[in-house]
C-alpha positions in Angstrom: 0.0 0.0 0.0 2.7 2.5 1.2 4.5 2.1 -2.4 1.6 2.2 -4.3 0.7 5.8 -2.6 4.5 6.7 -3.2 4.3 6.0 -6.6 0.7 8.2 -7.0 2.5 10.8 -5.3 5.8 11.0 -7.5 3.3 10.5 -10.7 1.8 13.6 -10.0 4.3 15.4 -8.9 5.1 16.7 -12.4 1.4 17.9 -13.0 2.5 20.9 -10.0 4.8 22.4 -12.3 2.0 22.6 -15.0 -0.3 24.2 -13.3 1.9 27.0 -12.1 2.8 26.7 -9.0 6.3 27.2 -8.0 8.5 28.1 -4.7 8.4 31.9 -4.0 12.3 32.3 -4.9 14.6 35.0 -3.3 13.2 39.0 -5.0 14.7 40.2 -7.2 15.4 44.3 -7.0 16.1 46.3 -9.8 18.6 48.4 -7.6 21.6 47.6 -6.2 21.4 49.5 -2.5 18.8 51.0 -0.2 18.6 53.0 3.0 15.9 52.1 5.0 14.3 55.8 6.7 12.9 54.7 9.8 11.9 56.5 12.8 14.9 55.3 15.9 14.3 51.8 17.2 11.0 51.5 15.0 10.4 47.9 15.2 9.0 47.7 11.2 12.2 49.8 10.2 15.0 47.3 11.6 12.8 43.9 10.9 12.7 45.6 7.5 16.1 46.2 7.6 17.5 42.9 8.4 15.3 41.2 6.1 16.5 43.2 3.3 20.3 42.3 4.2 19.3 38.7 4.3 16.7 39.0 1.1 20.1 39.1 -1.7 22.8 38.8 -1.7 23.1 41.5 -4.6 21.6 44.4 -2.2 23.1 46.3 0.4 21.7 48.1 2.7 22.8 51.6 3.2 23.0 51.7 7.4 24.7 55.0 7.8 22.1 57.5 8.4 24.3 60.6 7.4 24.6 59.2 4.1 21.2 58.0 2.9 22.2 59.8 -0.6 24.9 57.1 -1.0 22.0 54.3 -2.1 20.5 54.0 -5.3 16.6 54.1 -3.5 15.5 55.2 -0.3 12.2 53.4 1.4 10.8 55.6 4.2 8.6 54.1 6.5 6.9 57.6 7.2 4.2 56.2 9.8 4.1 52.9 12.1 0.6 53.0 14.7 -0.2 50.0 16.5 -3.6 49.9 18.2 -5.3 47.7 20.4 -9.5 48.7 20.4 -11.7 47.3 22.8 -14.7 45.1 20.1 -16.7 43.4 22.7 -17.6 43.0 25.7 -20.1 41.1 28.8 -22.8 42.7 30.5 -21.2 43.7 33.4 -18.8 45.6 31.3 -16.1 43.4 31.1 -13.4 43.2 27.9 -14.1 39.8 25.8 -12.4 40.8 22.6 -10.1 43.2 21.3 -8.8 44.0 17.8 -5.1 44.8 17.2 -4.7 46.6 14.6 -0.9 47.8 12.8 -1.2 50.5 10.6 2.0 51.0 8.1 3.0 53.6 5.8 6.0 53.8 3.1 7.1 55.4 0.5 10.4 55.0 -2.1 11.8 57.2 -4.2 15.0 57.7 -5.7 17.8 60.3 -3.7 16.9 62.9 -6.3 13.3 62.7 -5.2 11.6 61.0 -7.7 8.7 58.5 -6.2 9.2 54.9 -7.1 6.4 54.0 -5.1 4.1 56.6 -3.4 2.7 56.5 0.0 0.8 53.9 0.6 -0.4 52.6 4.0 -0.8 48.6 4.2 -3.0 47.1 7.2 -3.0 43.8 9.3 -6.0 43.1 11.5 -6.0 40.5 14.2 -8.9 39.8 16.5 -8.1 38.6 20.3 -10.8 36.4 22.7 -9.5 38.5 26.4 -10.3 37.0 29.3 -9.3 38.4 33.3 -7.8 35.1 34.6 -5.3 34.7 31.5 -4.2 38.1 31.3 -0.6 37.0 31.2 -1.0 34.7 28.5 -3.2 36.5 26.4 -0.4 39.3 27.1 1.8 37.2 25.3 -0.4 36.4 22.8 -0.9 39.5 21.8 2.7 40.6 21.5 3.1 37.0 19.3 0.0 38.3 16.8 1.9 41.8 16.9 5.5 40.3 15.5 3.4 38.7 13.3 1.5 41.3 12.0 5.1 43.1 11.9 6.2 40.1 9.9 3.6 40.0 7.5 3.5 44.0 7.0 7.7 43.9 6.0 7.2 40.8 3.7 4.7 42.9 1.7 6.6 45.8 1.8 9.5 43.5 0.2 7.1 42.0 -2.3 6.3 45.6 -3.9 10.1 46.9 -3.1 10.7 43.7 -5.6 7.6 44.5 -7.8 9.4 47.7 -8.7 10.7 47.3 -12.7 12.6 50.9 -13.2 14.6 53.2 -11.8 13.4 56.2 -13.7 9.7 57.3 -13.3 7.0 56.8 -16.0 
């Protein structure tokens, strides 16, 4: 039985390839270096950061803040808000979910000023059950759906740093 599902499963392996599907691969960037403009210690800015360095190994990332004109693009992360809004409650009053919103904007453009990519503002949602008696784990829970929301915002931001095709502005 086990080689006869074996052989199913290496028959139709091939079939995956047809249909389109393939491993997302490293991005690709049509520049060479970027400086990341982030407010200090702005926890999208350095995940963004080191994600980039790690991304290719055909970018750098421009770390020195006194010379952001030194990289071929700069990405500024112009606002980060995290907020945590109270969506229901009990009778007597009491909090029984809460929504965690993180709220994101960049921008790139090129050192002369010319916008790759205006300001756009990319949202992740999360709803949280909250109960009294677990506060400390749903404390931790929360912070884990933050990184993640932090996670997911940067990957998206890569996705359309990679989706850029020029250099020059249409």
């Amino acid at each position: 039985m086990q080689k006869r599902t074996l052989l199913a499963a290496m028959a139709l392996t091939p079939l995956l390839g047809a249909c389109g599907f393939r491993l997302r691969g490293a991005p690709n960037f049509v520049f060479r270096s970027i400086y990341v403009q982030a407010g200090r210690g702005a926890p999208v800015g350095v995940l963004l950061r080191r994600s980039l360095e790690s991304a290719s190994d055909k970018l750098t990332v421009i770390k020195d803040p006194a010379s952001p004109d030194t990289a071929e693009v700069i990405c500024q992360i112009i606002s980060e808000q995290a907020q945590r809004v109270i969506i229901g409650s009990n009778v007597a009053g009491q909090v029984r979910e809460i929504e965690l919103r993180l709220i994101v904007r960049f921008s790139l453009r090129t050192p002369g000023g010319d916008e790759l990519i205006e300001p756009v503002e990319i949202r992740q949602i999360r709803n949280v059950t909250y109960n009294e008696t677990n506060a400390l784990s749903k404390a931790s829970e929360e912070e884990m759906l933050n990184k993640d929301m932090r996670n997911d915002i940067v990957q998206q931001i890569i996705r359309r740093l990679a989706a850029v095709k020029s250099l020059q502005v249409s």
